[in-house]
C-alpha positions in Angstrom: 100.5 43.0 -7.6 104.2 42.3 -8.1 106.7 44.9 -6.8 110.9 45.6 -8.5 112.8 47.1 -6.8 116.2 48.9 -7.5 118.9 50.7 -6.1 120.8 53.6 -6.6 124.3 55.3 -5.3 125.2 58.8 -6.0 126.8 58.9 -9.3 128.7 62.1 -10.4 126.5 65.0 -9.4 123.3 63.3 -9.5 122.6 62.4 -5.8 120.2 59.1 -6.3 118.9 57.7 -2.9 119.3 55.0 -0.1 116.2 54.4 -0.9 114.8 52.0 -3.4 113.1 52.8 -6.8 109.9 50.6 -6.3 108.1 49.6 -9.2 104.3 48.2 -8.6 103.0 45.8 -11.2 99.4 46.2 -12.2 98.8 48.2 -8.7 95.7 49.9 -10.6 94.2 46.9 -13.0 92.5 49.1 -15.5 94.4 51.9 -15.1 92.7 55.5 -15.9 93.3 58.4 -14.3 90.6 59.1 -12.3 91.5 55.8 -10.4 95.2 56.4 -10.5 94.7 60.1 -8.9 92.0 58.6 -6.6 94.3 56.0 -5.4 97.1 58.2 -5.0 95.1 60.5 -2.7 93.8 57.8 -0.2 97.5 57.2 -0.3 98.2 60.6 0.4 100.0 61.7 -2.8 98.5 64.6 -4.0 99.1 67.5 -6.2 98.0 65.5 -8.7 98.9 66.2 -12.4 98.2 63.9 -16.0 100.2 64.7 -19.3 101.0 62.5 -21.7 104.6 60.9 -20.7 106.9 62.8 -18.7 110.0 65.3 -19.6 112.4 63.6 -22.4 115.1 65.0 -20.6 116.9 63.5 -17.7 116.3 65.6 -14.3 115.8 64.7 -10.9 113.8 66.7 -8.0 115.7 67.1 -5.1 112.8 68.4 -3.0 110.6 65.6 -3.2 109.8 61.9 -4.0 107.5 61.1 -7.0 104.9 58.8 -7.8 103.5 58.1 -11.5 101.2 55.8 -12.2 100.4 54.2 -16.0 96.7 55.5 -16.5 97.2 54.6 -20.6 99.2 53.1 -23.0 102.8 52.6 -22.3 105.8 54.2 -21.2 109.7 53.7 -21.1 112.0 55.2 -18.6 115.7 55.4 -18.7 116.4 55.5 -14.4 119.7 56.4 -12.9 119.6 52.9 -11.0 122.0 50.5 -11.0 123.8 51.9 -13.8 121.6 53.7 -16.1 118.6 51.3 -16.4 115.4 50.9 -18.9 112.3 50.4 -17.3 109.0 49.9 -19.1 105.5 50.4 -17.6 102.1 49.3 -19.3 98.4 50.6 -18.0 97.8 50.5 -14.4 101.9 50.2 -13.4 103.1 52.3 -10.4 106.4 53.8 -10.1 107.8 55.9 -7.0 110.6 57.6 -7.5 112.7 58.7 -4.6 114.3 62.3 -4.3 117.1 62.7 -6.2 117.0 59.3 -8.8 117.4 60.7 -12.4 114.7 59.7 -15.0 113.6 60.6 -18.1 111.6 59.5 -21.1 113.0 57.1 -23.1 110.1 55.8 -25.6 106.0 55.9 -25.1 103.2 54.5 -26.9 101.2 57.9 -29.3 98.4 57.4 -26.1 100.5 57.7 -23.4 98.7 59.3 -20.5 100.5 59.3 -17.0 99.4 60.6 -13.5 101.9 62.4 -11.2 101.8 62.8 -7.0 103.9 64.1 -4.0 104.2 62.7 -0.8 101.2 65.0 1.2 100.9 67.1 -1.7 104.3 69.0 -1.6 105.8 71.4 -4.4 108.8 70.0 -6.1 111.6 71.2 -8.4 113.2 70.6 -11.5 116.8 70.3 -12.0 118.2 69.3 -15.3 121.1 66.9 -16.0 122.8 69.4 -18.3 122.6 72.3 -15.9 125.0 70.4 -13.7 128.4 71.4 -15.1 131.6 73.3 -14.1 131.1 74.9 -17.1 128.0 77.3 -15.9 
């Protein structure tokens, strides 16, 4: 298994974190996401969920970290690391997202299928990019 890291610093009103975007290579060869939700558990990220890609809008939860894992097909993300950075992930790739980093969707394969956990199963929120203007 091969692990990326990447950094982030607050950037406008996105927060980001001191801690680093790790991306696991192959972490789950195969993939599938009763082995992805599986491993996750004996890992103690629960509140598990699969859908196929993630929001195509760029948000960030502030109450929790995150960790997706590839169970099929492919996936691009746009991160808010170092800069705004593309980062693609193929079947069996891990990604934990710290509180706070920005992501969204950026381009998927038509079976994309992606498995989502918390850090001992906690709730997390939602908040959108374009919610977080003087304007409102």
């Amino acid at each position: 298994m091969k692990t990326e890291a990447y950094s982030s610093m607050p950037e406008g009103r996105i927060p980001n974190s001191r801690f680093p975007l790790l991306v696991h290579r192959d972490a789950i060869p195969g993939g599938g996401a009763e082995a992805i939700k599986t491993r996750f558990r004996e890992n103690s990220w629960s509140n598990n969920w699969e859908y196929p890609g993630i929001y195509r809008y760029a948000h960030f939860h502030s109450t929790s970290h995150e960790c997706l894992g590839c169970a099929q097909g492919w996936i691009e993300f746009s991160l808010s690391v170092e800069g705004w950075t593309r980062v693609k992930l193929g079947v069996g790739d891990v990604i934990v997202m710290p509180a706070g980093v920005s992501h969204e969707m950026a381009d998927c394969s038509e079976d994309i299928l992606m498995v989502g956990g918390y850090p001992d199963g906690r709730d997390w929120d939602n908040i959108q990019e374009r919610f977080l203007t003087d304007e409102l």
